[in-house]
PLY file of the C-alpha trace (Angstrom):
ply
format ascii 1.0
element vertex 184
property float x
property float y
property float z
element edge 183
property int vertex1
property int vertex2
end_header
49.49 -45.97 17.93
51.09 -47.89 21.16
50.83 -46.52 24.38
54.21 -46.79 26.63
53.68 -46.10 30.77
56.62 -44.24 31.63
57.81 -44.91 35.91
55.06 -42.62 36.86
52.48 -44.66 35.05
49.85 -41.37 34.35
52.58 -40.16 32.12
52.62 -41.52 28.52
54.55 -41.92 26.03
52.83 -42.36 22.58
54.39 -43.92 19.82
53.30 -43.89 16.21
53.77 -45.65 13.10
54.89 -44.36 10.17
54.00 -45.37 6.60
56.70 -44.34 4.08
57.01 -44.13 0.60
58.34 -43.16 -2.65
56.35 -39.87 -1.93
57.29 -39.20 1.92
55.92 -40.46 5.18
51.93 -40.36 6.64
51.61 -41.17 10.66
48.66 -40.47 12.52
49.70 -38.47 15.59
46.04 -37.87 17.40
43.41 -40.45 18.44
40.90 -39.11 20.85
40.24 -42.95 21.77
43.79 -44.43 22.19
44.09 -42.06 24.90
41.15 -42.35 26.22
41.31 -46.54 26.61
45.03 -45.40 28.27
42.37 -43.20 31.00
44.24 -40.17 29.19
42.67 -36.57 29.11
38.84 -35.93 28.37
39.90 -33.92 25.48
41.98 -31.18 24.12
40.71 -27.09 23.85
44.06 -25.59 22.72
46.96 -25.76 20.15
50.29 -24.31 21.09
53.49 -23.69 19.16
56.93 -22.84 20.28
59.71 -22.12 17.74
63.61 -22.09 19.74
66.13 -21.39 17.24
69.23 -22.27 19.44
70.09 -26.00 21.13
70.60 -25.80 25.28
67.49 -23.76 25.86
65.04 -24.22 28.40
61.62 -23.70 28.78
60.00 -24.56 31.81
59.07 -26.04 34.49
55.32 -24.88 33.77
51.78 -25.32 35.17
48.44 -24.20 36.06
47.26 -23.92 39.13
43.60 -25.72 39.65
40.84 -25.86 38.55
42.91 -23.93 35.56
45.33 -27.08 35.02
46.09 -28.58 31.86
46.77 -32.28 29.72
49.39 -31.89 27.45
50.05 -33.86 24.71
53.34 -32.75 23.09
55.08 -33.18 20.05
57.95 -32.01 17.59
58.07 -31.07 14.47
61.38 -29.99 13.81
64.60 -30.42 15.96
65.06 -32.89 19.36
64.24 -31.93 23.01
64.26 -33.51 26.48
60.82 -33.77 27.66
60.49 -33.62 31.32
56.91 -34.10 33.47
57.15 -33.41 37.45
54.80 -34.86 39.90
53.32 -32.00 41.49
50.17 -33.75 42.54
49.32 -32.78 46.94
49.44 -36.83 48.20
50.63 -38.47 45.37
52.87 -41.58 45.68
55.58 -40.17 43.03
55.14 -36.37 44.41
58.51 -34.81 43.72
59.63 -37.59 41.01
59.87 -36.67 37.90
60.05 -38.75 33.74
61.51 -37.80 30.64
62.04 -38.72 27.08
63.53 -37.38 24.29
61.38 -36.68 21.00
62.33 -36.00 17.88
61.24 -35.05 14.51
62.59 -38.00 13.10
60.74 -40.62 15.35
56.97 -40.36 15.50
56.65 -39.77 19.45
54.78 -37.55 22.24
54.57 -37.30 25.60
50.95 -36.83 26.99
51.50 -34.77 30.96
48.24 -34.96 32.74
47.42 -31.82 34.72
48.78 -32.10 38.33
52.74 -32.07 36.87
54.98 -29.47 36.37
56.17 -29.86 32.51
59.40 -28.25 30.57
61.71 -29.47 27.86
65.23 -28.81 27.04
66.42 -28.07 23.36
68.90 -30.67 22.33
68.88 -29.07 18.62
68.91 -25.54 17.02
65.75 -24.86 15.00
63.09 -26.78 17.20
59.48 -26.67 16.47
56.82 -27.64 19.74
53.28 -28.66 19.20
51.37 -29.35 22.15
47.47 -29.95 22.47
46.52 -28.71 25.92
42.86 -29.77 27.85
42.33 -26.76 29.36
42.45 -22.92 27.79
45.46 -20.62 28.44
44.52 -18.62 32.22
47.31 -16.31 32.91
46.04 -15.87 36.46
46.95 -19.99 36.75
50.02 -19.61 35.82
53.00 -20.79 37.50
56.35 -22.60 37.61
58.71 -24.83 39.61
62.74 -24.00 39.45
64.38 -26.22 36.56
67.77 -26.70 38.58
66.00 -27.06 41.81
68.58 -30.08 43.58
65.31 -31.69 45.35
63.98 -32.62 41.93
67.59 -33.74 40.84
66.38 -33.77 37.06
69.33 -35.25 35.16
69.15 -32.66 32.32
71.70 -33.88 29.53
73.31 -30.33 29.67
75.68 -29.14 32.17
73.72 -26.24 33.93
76.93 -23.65 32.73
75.67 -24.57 29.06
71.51 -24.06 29.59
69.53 -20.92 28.15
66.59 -19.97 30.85
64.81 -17.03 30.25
64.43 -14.63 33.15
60.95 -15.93 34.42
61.81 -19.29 34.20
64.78 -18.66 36.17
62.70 -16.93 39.03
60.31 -19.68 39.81
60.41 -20.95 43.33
61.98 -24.48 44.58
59.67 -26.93 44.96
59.37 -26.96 48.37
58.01 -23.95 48.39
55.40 -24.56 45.04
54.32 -27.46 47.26
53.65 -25.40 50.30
51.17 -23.08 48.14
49.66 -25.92 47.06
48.66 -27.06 49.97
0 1
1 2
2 3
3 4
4 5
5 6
6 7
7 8
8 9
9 10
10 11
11 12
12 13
13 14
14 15
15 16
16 17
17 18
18 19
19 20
20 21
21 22
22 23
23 24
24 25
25 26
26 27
27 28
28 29
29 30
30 31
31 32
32 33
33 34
34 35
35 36
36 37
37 38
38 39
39 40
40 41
41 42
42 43
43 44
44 45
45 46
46 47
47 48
48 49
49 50
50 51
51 52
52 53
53 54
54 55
55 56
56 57
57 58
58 59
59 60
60 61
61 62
62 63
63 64
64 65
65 66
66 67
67 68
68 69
69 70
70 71
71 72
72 73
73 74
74 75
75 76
76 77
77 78
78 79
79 80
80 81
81 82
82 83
83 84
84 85
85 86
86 87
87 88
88 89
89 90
90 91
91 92
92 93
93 94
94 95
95 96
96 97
97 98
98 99
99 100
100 101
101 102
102 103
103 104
104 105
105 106
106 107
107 108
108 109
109 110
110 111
111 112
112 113
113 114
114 115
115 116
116 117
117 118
118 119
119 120
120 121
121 122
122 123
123 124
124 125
125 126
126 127
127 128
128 129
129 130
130 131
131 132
132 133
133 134
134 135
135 136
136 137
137 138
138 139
139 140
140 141
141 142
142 143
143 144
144 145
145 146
146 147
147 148
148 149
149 150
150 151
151 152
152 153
153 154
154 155
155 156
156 157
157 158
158 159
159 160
160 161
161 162
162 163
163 164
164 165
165 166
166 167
167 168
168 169
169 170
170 171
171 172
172 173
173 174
174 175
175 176
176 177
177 178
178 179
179 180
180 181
181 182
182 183
């Protein structure tokens, strides 16, 4: 495995190998210490996956609010998406800036967010499968969201907004401006 910084250097990209064959393809997609030479997570509690059967849908721009917040270390198994991690973090130096990449189920990559970032992912393919290993338990009292489209993030989705799918919740989250005043 080969750890990538992305321009907000707490947000990883991990990239795999994989071994083919006459009989398929092996790649090891979870090493406890990789990540935690890279000073990534102190471990994961929770498995999450999210099916989307239709390309151009959003989910997102999630988090937990502290001490609730969560690592995530995300992957797909089926399909493409645009990845996107937000900088959420009170006094950070990148607070408000925001990385993506795009993984796929044909390219052994994840994205590991670190708690402290907003996180969401657009479906660039019908019929996409999400795994993501979180380092904190679901708290539904934690929960909370910044707005996707939001022009002070200025998140170059590769969508035109006209053609995006948001459910009704994630369309109601505040701007960030106003996620950062609640923060404090």
């Amino acid at each position: 495995m080969k750890i990538v910084r992305l321009d907000i250097p707490e947000v990883l990209l991990v990239e795999g190998v994989v071994h083919r064959d006459g009989r398929g393809a092996f790649s090891e997609t979870y090493r406890a210490s990789v990540l935690a030479e890279a000073g990534a997570g102190g471990g994961f509690v929770q498995e999450n996956l999210a099916r989307t059967t239709a390309a151009g849908v959003l989910r997102g721009l999630h988090f937990q609010r502290e001490p609730d917040g969560q690592d995530k270390l995300v992957q797909v198994l089926a399909g493409s998406i645009f990845d996107v991690a937000v900088d959420i973090r009170p006094g950070s130096l990148t607070l408000g800036r925001w990385v993506a990449a795009t993984l796929s189920a044909d390219a052994p990559r994840q994205l590991f967010v670190p708690r402290g970032f907003a996180h969401g992912y657009l479906t660039l393919t019908a019929d996409c499968a999400v795994l993501y290993k979180t380092g904190a338990y679901y708290a539904p009292q934690a929960e909370a969201g910044v707005r996707w489209d939001d022009p002070a993030l200025a998140i170059a989705w590769p969508a035109p907004a006209s053609e995006i799918s948001v459910n009704p919740r994630d369309a109601g989250w505040p701007p960030f401006a106003q996620v950062m005043a609640s923060l404090g």
